[in-house]
N, C-alpha and C positions, 0 to 999 in steps of 0.2 A: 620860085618854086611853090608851084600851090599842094595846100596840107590835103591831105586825105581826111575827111569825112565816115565818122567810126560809126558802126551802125546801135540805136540803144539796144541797152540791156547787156548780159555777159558775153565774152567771145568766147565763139565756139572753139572747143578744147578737141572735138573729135573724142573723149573718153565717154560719151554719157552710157549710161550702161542701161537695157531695161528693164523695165518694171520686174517681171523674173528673176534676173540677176541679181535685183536688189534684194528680193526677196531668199533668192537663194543666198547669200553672203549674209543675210541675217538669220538666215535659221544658223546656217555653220556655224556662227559666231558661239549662238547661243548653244547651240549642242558644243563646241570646243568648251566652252567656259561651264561646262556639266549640267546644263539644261534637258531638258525634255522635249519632244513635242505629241503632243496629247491631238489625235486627229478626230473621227467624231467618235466623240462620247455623249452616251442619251442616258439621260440622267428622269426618275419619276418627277409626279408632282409634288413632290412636298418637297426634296432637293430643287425644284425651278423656284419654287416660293422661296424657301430661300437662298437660292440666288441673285434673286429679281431687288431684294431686301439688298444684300450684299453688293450689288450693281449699285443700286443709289446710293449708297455710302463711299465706293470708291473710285466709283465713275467709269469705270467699263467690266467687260466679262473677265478678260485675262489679270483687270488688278485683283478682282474680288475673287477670283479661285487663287489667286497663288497668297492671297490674306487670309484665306480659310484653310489652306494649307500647313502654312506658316502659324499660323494660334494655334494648331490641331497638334501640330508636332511639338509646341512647346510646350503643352497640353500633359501630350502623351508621355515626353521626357521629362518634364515637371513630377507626375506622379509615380513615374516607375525608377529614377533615375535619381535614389536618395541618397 
């Protein structure tokens, strides 16, 4: 009995979902789990400077706004929340 010959790489499942889909199951996620989604926001120049600042520290757009978020807010309950 000769063996069958498997072709490389993974075998196809038939589930792959596309790019869309993934997309959309990742927003849900994040909105289930009490997320946001912030679509365009135009922001001046002197918020882009410091963003551009924030970007090179945390190494993309989405870590550096939810890090200036995040300090803003503990910021703000820090000083009013004695």
């Amino acid at each position: 009995m000769e063996e069958k010959k498997r072709g490389r790489g993974r075998p196809v499942t038939g589930n792959a979902k596309t790019p869309t889909e993934r997309v959309q199951a990742s927003e849900a996620a994040i909105l289930a789990d009490g997320g946001q989604r912030l679509g365009t926001v135009r922001i001046g120049a002197e918020a882009s400077l410091a963003l551009e600042v924030l970007i090179a520290r945390y190494g993309s757009k989405k870590a550096a706004v939810e890090a200036a978020l995040i300090a803003h807010a503990k910021i703000i309950v820090g000083t009013n929340d004695k």
